[in-house]
N, C-alpha and C positions, 0 to 999 in steps of 0.2 A: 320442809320436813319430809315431806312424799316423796320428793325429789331422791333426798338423802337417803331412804327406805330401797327405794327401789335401786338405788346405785349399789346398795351395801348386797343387794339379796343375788345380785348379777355377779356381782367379784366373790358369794361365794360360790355362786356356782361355777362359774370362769375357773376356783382352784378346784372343783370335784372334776370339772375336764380335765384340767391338765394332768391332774391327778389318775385320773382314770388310763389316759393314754399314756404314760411315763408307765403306770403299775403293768397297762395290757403287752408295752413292749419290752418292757424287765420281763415280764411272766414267760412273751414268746423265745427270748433269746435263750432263758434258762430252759425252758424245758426241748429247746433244741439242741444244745447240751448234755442235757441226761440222756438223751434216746440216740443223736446223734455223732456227736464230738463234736471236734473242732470245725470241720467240717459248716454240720450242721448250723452252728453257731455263723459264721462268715454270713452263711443264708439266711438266717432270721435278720442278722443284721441289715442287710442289703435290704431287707424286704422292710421293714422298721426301719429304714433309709426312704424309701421311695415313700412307704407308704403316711409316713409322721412328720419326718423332719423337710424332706421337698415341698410339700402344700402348706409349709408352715411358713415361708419367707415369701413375700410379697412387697412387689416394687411398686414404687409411686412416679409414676412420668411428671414431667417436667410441664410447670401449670398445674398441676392437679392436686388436690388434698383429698383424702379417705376417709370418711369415718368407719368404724369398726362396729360390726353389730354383732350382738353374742343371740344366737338363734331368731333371729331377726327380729331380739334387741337392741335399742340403741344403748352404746357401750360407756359412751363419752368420752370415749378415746377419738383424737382426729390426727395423722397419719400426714405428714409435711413429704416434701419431695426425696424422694429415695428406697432403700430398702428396709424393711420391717419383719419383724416377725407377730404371728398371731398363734393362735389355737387352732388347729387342723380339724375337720370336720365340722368345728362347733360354731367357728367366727368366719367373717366374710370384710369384704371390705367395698365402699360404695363408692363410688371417683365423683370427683363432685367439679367445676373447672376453677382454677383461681384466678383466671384471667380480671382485666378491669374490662368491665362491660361500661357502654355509653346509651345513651337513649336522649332523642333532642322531643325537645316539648313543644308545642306553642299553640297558641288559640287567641280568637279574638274579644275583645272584651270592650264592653260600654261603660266610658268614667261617669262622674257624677253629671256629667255638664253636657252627657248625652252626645260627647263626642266618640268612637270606637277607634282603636289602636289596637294593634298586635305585638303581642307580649310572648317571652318564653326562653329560651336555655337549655344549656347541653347539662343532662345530671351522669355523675360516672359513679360507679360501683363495683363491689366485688362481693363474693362471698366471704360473710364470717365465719371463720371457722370456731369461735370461742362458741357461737351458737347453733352451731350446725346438731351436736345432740340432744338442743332442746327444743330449737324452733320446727317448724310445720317451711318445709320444703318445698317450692316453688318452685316451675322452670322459666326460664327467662322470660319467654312472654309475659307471662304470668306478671312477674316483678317487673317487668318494664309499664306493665298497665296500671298497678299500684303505685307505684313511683310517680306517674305523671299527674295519677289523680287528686296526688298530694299539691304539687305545684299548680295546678290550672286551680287546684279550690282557693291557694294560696292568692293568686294574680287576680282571680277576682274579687274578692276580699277586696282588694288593694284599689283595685280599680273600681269598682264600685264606688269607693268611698274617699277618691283625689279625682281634681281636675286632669284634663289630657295634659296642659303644661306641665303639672308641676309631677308629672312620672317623669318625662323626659329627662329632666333634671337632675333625676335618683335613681338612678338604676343602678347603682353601687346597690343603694340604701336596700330595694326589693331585692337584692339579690345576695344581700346577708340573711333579710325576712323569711327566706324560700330555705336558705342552708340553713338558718336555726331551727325550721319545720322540719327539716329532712333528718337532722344529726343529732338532736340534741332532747333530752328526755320530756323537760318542761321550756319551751321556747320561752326564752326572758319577754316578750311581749304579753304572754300567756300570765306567767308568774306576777310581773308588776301588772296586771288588767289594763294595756294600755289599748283603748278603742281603734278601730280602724284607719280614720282619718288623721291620726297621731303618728303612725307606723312608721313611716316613711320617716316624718322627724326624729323619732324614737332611732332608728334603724341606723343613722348619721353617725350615732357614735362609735367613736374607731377604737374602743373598748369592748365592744361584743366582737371586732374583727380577731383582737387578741385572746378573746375565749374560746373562739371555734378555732383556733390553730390550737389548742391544746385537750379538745373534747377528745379525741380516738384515745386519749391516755386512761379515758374518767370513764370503766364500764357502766358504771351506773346513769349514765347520763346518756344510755341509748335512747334513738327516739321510739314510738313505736309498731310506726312503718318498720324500721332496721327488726325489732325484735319477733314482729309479725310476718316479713318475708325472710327473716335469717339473712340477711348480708350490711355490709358495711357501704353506707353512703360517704361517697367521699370526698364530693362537691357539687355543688350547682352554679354552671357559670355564665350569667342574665346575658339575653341577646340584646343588639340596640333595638331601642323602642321606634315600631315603625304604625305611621299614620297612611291611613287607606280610604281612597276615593273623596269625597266629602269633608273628609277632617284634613285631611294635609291639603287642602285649597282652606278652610277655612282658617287650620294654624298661619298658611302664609297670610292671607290676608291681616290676619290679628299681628301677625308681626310687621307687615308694614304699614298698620294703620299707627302701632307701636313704634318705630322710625319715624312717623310724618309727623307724630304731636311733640316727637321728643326734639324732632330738626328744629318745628314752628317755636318751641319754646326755646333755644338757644340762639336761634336769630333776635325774637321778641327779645330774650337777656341782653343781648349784644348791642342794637339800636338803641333801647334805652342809656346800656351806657355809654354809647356815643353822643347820644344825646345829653347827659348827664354832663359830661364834659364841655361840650360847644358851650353849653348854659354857664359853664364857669368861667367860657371865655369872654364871654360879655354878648351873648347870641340871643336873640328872644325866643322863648318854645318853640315858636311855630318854624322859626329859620332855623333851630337847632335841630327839630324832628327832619326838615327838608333836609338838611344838610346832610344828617346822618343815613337817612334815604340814596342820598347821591354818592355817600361813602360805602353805601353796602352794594351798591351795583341793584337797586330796586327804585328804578326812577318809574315815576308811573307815567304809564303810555298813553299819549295824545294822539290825536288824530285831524290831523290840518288839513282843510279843503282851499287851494289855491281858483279863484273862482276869473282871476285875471286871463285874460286871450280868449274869451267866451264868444269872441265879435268874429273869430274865424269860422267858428262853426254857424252855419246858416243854416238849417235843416229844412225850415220853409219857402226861404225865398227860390225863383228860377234859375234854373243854372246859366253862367253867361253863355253867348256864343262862341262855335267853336268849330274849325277846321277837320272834319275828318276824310282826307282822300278827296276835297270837294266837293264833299256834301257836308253843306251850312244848316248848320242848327241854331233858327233865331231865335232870341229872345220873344215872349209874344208878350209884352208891353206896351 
C-alpha cells in the first residue's frame, strides 16, 4: 500500500512537470508574438527546441537498461535498449548493465566421515529490471559476494551431513539444491522440512528439474538473495567433485579394497560351483574342491627339495692331488 502511495503522489507530480514546461513554453512562444511577430516567434521556438524538447529524448546503448528517477526519485519506470523520452529538468535516467555476469565459487569442505573434498560452481546472473525500482542496488562486487555466500553455506550444509562417496555420486542432485536456494522463493527442501542428510536423495527427483525451468515465469517465486541484490539468477552449474591430499589416497584405497572383496567373492562363487558340479559327477569333496582348484588356474605351490647327487659335494674332505705347472699338491693322508 506505501508502495502504491508513493508511486500515485510521483505521477502526480511528474503531470505538474510536464505541465509546467508545456504552459512555460506556450506562454514564451505567445508572448514572443505579441512583442515580436513572426519573427520573434521562429526564436522562442528554437529556444523551446533546445531548451525542452532536446534534453527530453534519451538513448539507451546496447546492454544497458535505465531507470528513470523523478527528482532523484525512483520512478518505476525502466528504459530497455533505444531511444526514450523523459521530462526535461525534472527526470534523469541511471544505466544500469544488462549483461549476464558469472562468478565461480568454490571452498573446501569436511563430510561427515571426516573426509574433505572440494566442492563449487559457476553461478551467472543478470540484472532485473522488474526490480531495479524497488530493490537496494548493489555493484557487482558486492552481488558477487552475496551470491557465493549463498552457495558455500549451501555446500556445507550438504557436506557436513553425507559421506565423501556418496556427493560424488550426486552432483546433479547438489546442484539442483544450490539453483532452488538461488532462484526460487521457498526452496522445496525448505517447504517439505526435509533434513540435511536426505537432500541429496530428496534432490534426485527430475521433477524439481521441471520446476526451475519454469521459475523466471513465476514472479513471486523470487528467492531472496534475487530480491535483496536486485537481479535475476539464472543458474548454478556444480563443478566435479574433487578429493585432496589424504582423502583421494584414502577413496582409492576404499575402492580397491572394494574391488578385492568383490573379485575374492566371485572366485569363492565360481569354485564352488565347479565344485558343485565334479560332485554330480561322481567326485568326492575333497577331489572335487582339488579339481576345481586345478580348473581355476590356483593349484597351490609346493616346494620340492631334490636331496639326490649330495656325494659330489664334499665340503670337508681334502682336495685330491693335482698338477699345477709342476708343482704337486699332495694329498697329506
Amino acid at each position: 500500500m506505501r508502495r502504491f502511495i508513493r508511486r500515485l503522489c510521483i505521477g502526480f507530480l511528474q503531470l505538474l512537470a510536464a505541465g509546467f514546461l508545456l504552459g512555460a513554453s506556450g506562454a514564451a512562444i505567445y508572448e514572443s508574438y505579441r512583442h515580436g511577430g513572426t519573427l520573434a516567434i521562429i526564436g522562442a521556438a528554437v529556444m523551446v527546441f533546445f531548451l525542452v524538447f532536446v534534453p527530453s529524448g534519451r538513448k539507451i546503448p546496447t546492454l544497458k537498461i535505465g531507470m528513470v528517477t523523478f527528482l532523484g526519485m525512483r520512478t518505476g519506470r525502466v528504459l530497455e535498449e533505444g531511444f526514450h523520452l523523459i521530462i526535461p529538468w525534472f527526470e534523469d535516467v541511471a544505466l544500469f548493465d544488462n549483461k549476464v555476469r558469472t562468478v565461480q565459487v568454490s571452498g573446501k569442505f569436511f563430510c561427515k566421515d571426516n573426509l574433505s573434498v572440494v566442492l563449487g560452481g559457476l553461478v551467472t546472473w543478470n540484472n532485473d529490471k522488474e526490480l531495479l525500482p524497488t530493490s537496494f542496488v548493489m555493484n557487482q562486487e558486492k552481488i558477487d559476494i552475496e551470491l557465493a555466500s549463498v552457495v558455500l553455506n549451501q555446500l556445507a550444509i550438504i557436506a557436513g551431513a553425507t559421506n565423501a562417496a556418496d556427493i560424488k555420486g550426486a552432483q546433479e542432485a547438489f546442484g539442483h539444491l544450490v539453483n532452488c536456494s538461488l532462484r526460487m522463493g521457498i526452496p522445496p527442501h525448505i517447504e517439505q522440512g526435509i533434513l540435511p542428510a536426505q537432500r541429496l536423495e530428496f534432490y534426485g527427483n527430475p521433477d524439481l528439474h521441471n520446476r526451475l525451468e519454469s521459475e523466471h515465469r513465476l514472479d513471486e517465486e523470487r528467492s531472496e538473495i534475487e530480491n535483496r541484490c536486485g537481479v535475476n539468477v539464472i543458474s548454478f552449474t556444480p563443478d566435479p567433485v574433487q578429493y585432496i591430499g589424504d582423502t583421494g589416497e584414502a577413496m582409492e584405497e576404499e575402492g580397491r579394497a572394494a574391488l578385492r572383496s568383490r573379485a575374492k567373492k566371485v572366485l569363492a562363487a565360481t569354485k564352488r560351483e565347479i565344485s558343485r558340479d565334479l560332485r554330480g559327477d561322481g567326485l568326492t569333496p575333497d577331489g572335487a574342491n582339488a579339481s576345481a582348484e586345478l580348473t581355476m588356474g590356483q593349484q597351490v605351490e609346493r616346494k620340492v627339495y631334490d636331496i639326490g647327487g649330495l656325494d659330489k659335494f664334499r665340503p670337508l674332505l681334502p682336495p685330491e692331488s693335482c698338477d699345477y705347472r709342476r708343482i704337486e699338491c699332495l694329498n697329506r693322508n
